[in-house]
N, C-alpha and C positions, 0 to 999 in steps of 0.2 A: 607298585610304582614303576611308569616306566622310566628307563634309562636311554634317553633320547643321543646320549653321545653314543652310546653302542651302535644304534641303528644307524645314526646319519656314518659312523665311521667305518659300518658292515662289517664290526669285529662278534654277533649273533650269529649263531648257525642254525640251518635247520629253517629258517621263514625267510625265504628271499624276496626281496620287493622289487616290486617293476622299477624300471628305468623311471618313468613318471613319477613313480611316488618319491624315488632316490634324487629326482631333479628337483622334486616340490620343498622336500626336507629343507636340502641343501639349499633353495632360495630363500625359505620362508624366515629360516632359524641365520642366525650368526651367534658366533663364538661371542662370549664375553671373556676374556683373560681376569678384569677385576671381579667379577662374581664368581667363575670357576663354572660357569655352564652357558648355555644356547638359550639364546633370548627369541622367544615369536617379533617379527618386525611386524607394526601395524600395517592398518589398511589393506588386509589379504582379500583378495576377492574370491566370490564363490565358490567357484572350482578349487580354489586351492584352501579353503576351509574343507571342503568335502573328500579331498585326497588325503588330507593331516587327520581328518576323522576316521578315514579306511585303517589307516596307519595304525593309530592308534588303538582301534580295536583289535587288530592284527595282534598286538603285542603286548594289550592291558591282562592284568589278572583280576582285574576288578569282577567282583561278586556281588550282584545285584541282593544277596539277602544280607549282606555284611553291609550296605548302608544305612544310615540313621540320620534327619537331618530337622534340628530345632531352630525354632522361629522365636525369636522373643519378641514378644508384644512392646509396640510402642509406649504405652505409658512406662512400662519399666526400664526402657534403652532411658525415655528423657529421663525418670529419675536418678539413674546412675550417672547422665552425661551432667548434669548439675548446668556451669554456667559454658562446659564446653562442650556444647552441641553439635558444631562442626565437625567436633573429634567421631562420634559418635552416629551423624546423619549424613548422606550423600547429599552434596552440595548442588553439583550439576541436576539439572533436569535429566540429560540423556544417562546418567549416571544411575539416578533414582529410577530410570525405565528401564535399565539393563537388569537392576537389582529384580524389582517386581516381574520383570520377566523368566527370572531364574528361577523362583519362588513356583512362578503359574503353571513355569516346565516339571518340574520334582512334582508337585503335585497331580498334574496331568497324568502323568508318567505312573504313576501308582506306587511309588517310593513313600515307604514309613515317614511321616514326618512329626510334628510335635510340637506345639507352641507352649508356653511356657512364660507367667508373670512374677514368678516369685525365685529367686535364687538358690535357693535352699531346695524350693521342691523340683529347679532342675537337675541338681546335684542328685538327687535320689533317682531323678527320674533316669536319666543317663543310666548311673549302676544298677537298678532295677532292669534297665532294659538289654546293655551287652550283660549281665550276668545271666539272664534269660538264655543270651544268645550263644554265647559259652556252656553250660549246660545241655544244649540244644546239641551243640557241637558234638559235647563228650560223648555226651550219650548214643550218638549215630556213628561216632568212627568204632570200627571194627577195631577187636582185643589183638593187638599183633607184639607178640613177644618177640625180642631181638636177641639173635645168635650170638652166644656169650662173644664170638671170637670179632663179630663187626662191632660192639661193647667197648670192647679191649681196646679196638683199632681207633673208635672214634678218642679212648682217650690220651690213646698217645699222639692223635691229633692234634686234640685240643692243648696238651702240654708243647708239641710243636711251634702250633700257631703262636702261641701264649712269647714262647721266647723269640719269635721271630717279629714281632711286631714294629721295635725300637731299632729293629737290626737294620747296621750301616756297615761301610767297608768290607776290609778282610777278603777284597779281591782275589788277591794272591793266594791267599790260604785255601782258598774256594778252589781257583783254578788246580791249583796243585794236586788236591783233593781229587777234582774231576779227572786230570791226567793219570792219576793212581786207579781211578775206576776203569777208565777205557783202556788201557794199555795190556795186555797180556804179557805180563812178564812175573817174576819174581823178586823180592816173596809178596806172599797174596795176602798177608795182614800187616793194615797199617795202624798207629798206636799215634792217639792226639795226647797230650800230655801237657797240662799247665795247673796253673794255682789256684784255689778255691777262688770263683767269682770272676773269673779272666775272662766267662765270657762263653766256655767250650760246647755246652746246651745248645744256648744260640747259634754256635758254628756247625754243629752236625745238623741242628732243626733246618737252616738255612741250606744247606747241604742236600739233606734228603727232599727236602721240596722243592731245587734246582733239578735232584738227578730223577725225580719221580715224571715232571712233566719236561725235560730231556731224551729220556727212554722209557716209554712207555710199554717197549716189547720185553724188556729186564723183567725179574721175578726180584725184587727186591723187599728185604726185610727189614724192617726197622724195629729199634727196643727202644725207649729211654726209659732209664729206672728213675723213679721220683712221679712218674705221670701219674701213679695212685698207689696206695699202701703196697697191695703185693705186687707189684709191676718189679720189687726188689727180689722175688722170687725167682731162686734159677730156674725149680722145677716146671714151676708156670711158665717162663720163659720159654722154654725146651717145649713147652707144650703147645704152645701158640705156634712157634715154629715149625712142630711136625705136622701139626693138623694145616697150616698153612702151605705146607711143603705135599702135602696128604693131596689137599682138594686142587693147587694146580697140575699135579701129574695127573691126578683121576683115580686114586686110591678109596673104594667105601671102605677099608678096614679102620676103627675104630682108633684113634691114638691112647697110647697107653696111660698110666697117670704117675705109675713106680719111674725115681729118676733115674733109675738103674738101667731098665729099660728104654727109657726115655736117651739117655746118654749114649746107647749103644744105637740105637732108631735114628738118631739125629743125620750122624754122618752118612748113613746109609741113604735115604733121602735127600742130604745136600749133593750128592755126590748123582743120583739119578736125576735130580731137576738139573742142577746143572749141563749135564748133556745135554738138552732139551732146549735150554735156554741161558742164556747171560745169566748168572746169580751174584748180587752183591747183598751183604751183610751190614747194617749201622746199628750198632748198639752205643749208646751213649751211658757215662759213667760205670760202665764195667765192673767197677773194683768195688761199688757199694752195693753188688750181686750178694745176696745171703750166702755166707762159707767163712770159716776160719781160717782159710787159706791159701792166700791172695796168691802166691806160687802156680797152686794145684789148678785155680780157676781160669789163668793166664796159660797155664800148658796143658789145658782143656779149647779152651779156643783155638790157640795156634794147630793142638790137633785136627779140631772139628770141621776150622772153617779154612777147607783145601783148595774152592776157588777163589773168594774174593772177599775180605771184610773190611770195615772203617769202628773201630773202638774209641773212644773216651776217656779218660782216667785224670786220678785227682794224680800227684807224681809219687811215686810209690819209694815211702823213706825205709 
């Protein structure tokens, strides 16, 4: 589908249109505030049908074997319209001519199309035919297996997005947040702290998806625990992190799996990307990291993380 306010607003990168087509947009369309999008104004003449149709091919993703287009037969339209036939038939003359015009194009054209008397066998008919088309699909897209580590990423995305959706306010928090990232000073970990449900999820989500597209030249890591069963694991944690820390220096050695090692690997790698580039830290809920030792995992971090991190916590009684 396209998104015809991005174009007319040239917030699209990457397909630039001529001054002409950017003039034609811009006359043919107006804003509607009560609908919440660009309305075509009638009566466009040729030329400027023909430039919205450049345009638009410019920028559709339409797939000419993804369409399907069924016709239902008049006797069955009047039976279903009973005594309101109005509802159901095009009243105007040029109405009924535009119609039958659309019909003689799609077919012209050599698009699937389908007629259809009976209700029931359109029903089948439809999922008989995208189930076909799906099938069709599966079977031609190549087997491509996904890198446990982009896996991992997409699901602490998904947990991101998920809390960020409702999110409003907490300007201030934010800002503060960001002046803590940019500032080179001391000390280099900062510690969120509030009550079960206050909200802090949402504050780091919002957080990390401010400073991701902010700094895009930072090397920045994000955890939240809860995004999936073992996302509560340190080890795995430490691991996504070194092999993360691994592939932007340029390291092919292998990351370990022992936490032991893992623990000692870590700061060694924060500490070399870092030179290299800005590094900030978010791990969100911290404290419900797998350990008995909510001390020992606190005076693990403050060790580990030397240049810059943002933590989460429930308040530690």
């Amino acid at each position: 589908m396209v998104d015809l306010r991005k174009i007319i607003e040239e917030k699209l990168e990457g397909k630039a249109l001529s001054n002409e087509q950017k003039n034609c947009l811009a006359s043919c369309y107006r804003w509607n505030g009560d609908k919440g999008k660009y309305l075509l104004r009638e009566n466009l003449a040729t030329e400027e049908k023909q430039v919205i149709h450049s345009v638009f091919e410019k920028y559709s993703i339409y797939q000419r074997d993804r369409s399907f287009f069924f016709f239902r037969c008049e006797s069955l339209t009047r039976k279903i319209a009973g005594a309101n036939i109005n509802d159901f038939f095009e009243v105007k003359q040029e109405d009924q001519e535009k119609l039958a015009a659309l019909k003689k194009e799609i077919v012209d054209s050599g698009l699937p199309y389908f007629a259809y008397d009976d209700l029931d066998a359109f029903g089948q008919l439809v999922l008989d035919i995208l189930w076909k088309r799906i099938e069709s699909e599966v079977e031609q897209a190549p087997a491509v297996q996904k890198d446990w580590l982009r896996e991992e990423a997409e699901l602490h995305e998904l947990f991101a997005a998920d809390r960020t959706r409702r999110f409003v306010g907490r300007r201030d928090l934010l800002d503060r947040m960001h002046d803590f990232g940019i500032k080179d000073h001391d000390p280099s970990l900062l510690l969120i702290t509030g009550e079960p449900g206050c909200g802090k999820s949402a504050l780091m989500a919002r957080y990390t998806e401010e400073i991701l597209h902010q700094h895009p030249d930072w090397l920045i890591l994000s955890h939240f625990v809860g995004a999936f069963p073992s996302s509560t694991n340190l080890r795995r944690m430490l691991r996504r992190f070194c092999t993360q820390l691994n592939r932007w220096i340029g390291t092919t050695e292998d990351t370990p799996e022992d936490i032991k090692d893992l623990l000692k690997l870590f700061p060694e790698l924060f500490n070399k990307a870092g030179r290299q580039r800005k590094l900030l830290i978010i791990i969100d809920a911290v404290n419900q990291l797998e350990s008995s030792d909510f001390a020992h995992r606190m005076h693990w971090a403050a060790k580990c993380f030397a240049k810059r991190a943002l933590c989460s916590q429930h308040p530690c009684r």
